[in-house]
C-alpha positions as CSV (number, residue, x, y, z in Angstrom):
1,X,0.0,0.0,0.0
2,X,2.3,2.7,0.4
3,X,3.3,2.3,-2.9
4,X,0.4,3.4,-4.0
5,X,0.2,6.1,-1.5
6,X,3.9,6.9,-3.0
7,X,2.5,6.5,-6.9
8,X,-0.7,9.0,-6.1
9,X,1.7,11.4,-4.3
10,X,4.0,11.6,-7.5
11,X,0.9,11.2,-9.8
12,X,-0.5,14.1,-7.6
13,X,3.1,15.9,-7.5
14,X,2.6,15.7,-11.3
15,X,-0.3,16.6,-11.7
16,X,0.2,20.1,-9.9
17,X,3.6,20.2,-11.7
18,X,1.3,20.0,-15.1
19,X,-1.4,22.5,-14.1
20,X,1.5,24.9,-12.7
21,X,3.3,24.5,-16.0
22,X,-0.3,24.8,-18.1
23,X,-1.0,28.1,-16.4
24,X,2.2,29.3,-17.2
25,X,1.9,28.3,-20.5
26,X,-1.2,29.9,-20.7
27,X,0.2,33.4,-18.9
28,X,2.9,33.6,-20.8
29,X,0.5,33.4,-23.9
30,X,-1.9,36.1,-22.8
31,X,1.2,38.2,-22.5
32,X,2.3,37.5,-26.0
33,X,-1.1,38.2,-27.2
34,X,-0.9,41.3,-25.3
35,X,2.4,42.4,-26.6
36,X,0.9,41.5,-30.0
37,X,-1.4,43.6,-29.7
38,X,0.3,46.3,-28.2
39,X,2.7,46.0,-31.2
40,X,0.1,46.1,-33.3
41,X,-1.4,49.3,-32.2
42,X,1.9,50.5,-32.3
43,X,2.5,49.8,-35.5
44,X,-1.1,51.4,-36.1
45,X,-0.1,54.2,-34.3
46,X,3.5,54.5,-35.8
47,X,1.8,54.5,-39.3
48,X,-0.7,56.7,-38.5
49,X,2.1,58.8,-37.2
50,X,4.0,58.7,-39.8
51,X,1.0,59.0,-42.3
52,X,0.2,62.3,-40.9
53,X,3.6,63.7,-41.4
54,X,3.7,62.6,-44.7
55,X,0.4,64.3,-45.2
56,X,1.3,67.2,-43.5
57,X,5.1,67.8,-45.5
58,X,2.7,66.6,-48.6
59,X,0.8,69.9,-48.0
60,X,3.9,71.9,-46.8
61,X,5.0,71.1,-50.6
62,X,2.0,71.7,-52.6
63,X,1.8,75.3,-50.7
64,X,5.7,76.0,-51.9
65,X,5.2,74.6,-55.2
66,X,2.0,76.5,-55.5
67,X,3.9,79.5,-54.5
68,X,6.5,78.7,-57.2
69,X,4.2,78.6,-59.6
70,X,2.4,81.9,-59.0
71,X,6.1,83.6,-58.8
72,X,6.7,82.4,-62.2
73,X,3.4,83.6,-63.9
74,X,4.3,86.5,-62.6
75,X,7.9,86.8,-64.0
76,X,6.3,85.3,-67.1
77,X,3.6,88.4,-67.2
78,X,6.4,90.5,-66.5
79,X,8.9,89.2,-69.4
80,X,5.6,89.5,-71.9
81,X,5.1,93.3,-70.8
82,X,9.1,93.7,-71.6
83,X,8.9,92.0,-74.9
84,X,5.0,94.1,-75.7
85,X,7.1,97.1,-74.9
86,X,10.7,95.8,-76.8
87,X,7.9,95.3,-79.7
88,X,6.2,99.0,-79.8
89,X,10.1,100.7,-79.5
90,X,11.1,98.5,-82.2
91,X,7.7,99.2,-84.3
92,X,8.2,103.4,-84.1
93,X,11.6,103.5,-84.8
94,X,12.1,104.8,-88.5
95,X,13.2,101.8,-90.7
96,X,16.7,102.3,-91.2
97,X,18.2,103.9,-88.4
98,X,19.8,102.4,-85.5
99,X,20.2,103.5,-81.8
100,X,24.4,103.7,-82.7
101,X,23.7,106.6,-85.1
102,X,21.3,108.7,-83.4
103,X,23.6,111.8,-82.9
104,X,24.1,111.7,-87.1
105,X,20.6,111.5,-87.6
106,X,19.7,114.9,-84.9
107,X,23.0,116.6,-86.7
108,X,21.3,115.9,-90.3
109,X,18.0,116.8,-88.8
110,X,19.7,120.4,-87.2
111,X,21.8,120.8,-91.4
112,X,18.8,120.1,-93.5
């Protein structure tokens, strides 16, 4: 008989050893599933995170490249009205005569 008494008390022994070892199997594998998760949301939250800054240096660009823009229509508007008024000098000068030779052509004007 008291080998059987010995037999349950190790069969009993193991039994506790098994349900310790099963609850910290299972502890240890809420913990993962926590950490999981955790790292999940993290990586939710990182992406988020990082979606926002790209959104926000998306707009940051768009404003400087819409400011670009506008600062070359206007140096475009600008280099029209030059070449408008390059166009209108060129138009009422007399055929012929060149700014080099202006002086001649008041002297002849001042002679004749």
């Amino acid at each position: 008989m008291s080998s059987e008494r010995h037999n349950m008390a190790t069969m009993s022994n193991n039994n506790d050893a098994l349900n310790d070892l099963a609850s910290h199997v299972a502890t240890l594998t809420r913990e993962e599933n926590h950490a999981n998760a955790n790292a999940a949301n993290d990586n939710s939250s990182s992406l988020e995170c990082i979606f926002k800054q790209f959104t926000k240096k998306s707009e940051a660009n768009n404003q400087r490249y819409d400011v670009m823009i506008q600062s070359q229509l206007v140096s475009l508007r600008a280099l029209e009205n030059q070449m408008r008024e390059l166009v209108v000098t060129l138009s009422t000068r007399k055929q012929g005569s060149l700014s080099s030779n202006t002086e001649v052509a008041k002297a002849n004007e001042k002679g004749h």
